[in-house]
Phi, psi and omega in degrees: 000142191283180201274318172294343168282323178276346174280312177304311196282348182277307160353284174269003122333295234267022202228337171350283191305283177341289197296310161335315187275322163280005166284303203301338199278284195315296160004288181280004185234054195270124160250187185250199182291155209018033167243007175282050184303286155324330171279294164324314179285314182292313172321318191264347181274322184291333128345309190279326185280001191269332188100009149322137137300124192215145171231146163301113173077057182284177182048181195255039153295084158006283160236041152296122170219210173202116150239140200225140171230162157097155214234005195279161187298313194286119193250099201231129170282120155246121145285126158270070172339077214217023165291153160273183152233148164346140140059338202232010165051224183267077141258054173211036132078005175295348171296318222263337179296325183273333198264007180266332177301292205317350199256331177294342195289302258257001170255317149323319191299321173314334207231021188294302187307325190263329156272000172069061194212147147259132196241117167255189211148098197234129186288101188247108171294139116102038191273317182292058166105353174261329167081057165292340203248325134346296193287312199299313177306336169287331169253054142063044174282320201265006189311318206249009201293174165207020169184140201225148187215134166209180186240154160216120190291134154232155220278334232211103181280131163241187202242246188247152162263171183274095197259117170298119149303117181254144179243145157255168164166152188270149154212138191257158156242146154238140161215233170224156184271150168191160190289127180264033178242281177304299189227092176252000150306305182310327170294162182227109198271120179293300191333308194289321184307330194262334141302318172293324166331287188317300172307313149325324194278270199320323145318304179307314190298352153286337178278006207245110166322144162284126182122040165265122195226158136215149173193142151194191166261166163260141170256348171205120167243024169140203232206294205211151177276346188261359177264125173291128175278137184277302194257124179208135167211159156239161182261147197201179176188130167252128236209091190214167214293332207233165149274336177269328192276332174289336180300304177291330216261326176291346175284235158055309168259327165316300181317303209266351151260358171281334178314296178315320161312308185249007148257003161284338205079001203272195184234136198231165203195096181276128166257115231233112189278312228179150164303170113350138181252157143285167142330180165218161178219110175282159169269131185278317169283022184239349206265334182290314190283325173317305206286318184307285192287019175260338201289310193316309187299324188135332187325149184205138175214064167288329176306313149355276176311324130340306190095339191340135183299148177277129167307148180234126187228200186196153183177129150318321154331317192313296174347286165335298202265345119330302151315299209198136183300128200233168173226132178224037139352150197252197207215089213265138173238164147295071164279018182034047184084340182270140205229155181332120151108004176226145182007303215278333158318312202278328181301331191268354194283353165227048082017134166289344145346271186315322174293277190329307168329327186269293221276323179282328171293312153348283163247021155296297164353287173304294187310346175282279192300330187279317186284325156295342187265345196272140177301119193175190182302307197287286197312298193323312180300306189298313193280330175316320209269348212313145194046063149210106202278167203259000000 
């Protein structure tokens, strides 16, 4: 191991106990998208107390931030992740993606000037569906980047998943209230608009290419069982291998809530949540170094080597990787069977699992960035490339 791996890893050895204790602090705070106020703050203090720069509330985000030390042409991104999900807190592991970016900033900062690199290290809100990283690209935080990096725990280490072009959205029914006893003629049933839908939706989906997905909830059916419901709305997501492909699959689910409209009489109304997520396109050479050094850690991805079908997911990250050669590997945990988005998931995540996970995304993370910063095909490619993956 070079002398600069070993400078990293004592780094982030010796700041250990810190990153821990702030996967476990976000942990015990779980907020939702753009609400990560507690999180977002400890995250950038630790940074800051690091010798980061750090600024605050960047794209006009709250809890959004950027922090960077070092002046060098190679322009290197660690996203940090620190949302939560509804009712089931972090069970999709963002304590441990932000306290492992903190940890790739905090082995890097020493050897930033001496690798020729500006090490950012940026607080991306709202990835469950908010599109935090999305907002940030638009207001030009990835403009100069020339390589973007995160971990994200999975039950499981893979290389890459199959990341869906994703859609959010709201959809209302209006109709009219009436006693559904006394007169229920007189009413106009949002609720049944929002059943007839549902059944459309379930039909469609044998007809539906692979990687085509829809799911969602009803978030309000109504008031009372004697009230014909006036107002009925759900939360929804559409899903496809593409962004073209998604383009196609949204007329389609549209169609099966107008449906609902028009055999009720109600009125229906789409609310667009979030950008669009994209597709994702990994960096093939950042994605080869990652692999070196997590195997160094201990790390194994015979499923891969297998072939084993890629887990399917949906991440802001994707966006990213359109832009600027980007890597999202997932990061294997001990979940005991238990897998992202359930109870038992958010339970394994502040684990000794989960710990040893923070220290290895770290420093695979670093050691990934010291192997692109090194004079070579790769620093050439990147610094040549910014925003365009390989």
């Amino acid at each position: 191991m070079s002398d600069r791996k070993e400078t990293a890893q004592a780094a982030i050895d010796d700041r250990l106990d810190a990153l821990v204790s702030l996967s476990h602090d976000i942990h015990d705070h779980p907020e939702l998208s753009f609400e990560e106020r507690h999180s977002s703050r400890v995250t950038a203090e630790l940074l800051a107390a690091n010798g980061f720069a750090v600024t605050e509330g960047v794209a006009d985000m709250p809890t959004a931030f950027s922090a960077e030390v070092g002046t060098g042409p190679l322009v290197v991104a660690v996203c940090a992740e620190y949302d939560a999900l509804p009712e089931v807190g972090h069970a999709c592991g963002h304590n441990i993606i932000a306290a492992s970016a903190v940890g790739a900033g905090l082995g890097l900062a020493p050897l930033a000037d001496e690798l020729g690199i500006t090490l950012r290290v940026l607080g991306t809100p709202a990835e469950e569906g908010g599109g935090g990283k999305v907002v940030m690209l638009d207001y030009g935080l990835f403009r100069d980047v020339h390589a973007a990096l995160m971990v994200h725990p999975w039950p499981t280490d893979r290389l890459e998943a199959t990341c869906l072009a994703v859609s959010h959205f709201d959809v209302h029914y209006s109709g009219r209230t009436a006693h559904a006893s006394a007169a229920p003629w007189q009413g106009i049933n949002a609720g049944d608009a929002m059943v007839i839908a549902q059944v459309a939706l379930g039909l469609l989906r044998q007809q539906l290419p692979f990687g085509d997905q829809i799911h969602g909830v009803v978030t309000n059916g109504g008031e009372a069982a004697n009230i014909i419901p006036a107002a009925v709305s759900g939360r929804f997501m559409a899903r496809s291998l593409t962004l073209e492909g998604l383009e196609r699959l949204e007329p389609r689910i549209q169609a099966c809530f107008r449906a609902g409209a028009l055999a009720t009489g109600c009125e229906v109304g789409f609310e667009a949540l979030a950008p669009d997520y994209s597709h994702m396109v990994s960096d093939v050479g950042l994605l080869a170094r990652y692999r070196v050094n997590a195997e160094r850690l201990g790390r194994t991805f015979e499923l891969d080597d297998r072939g084993a079908a890629r887990p399917t997911l949906s991440t802001d990250m994707a966006n990213v990787s359109l832009s600027v050669p980007t890597i999202h590997p997932l990061l294997g945990i001990d979940s005991q069977g238990a897998v992202n988005h359930q109870p038992e998931f958010a339970a394994a995540c502040v684990t000794e699992s989960a710990d040893t996970a923070v220290r290895d995304g770290a420093l695979s993370m670093a050691w990934t960035v010291i192997d692109a910063a090194e004079p070579g095909p790769l620093r050439d490619r990147l610094l040549a490339g910014a925003g365009s993956p390989s």
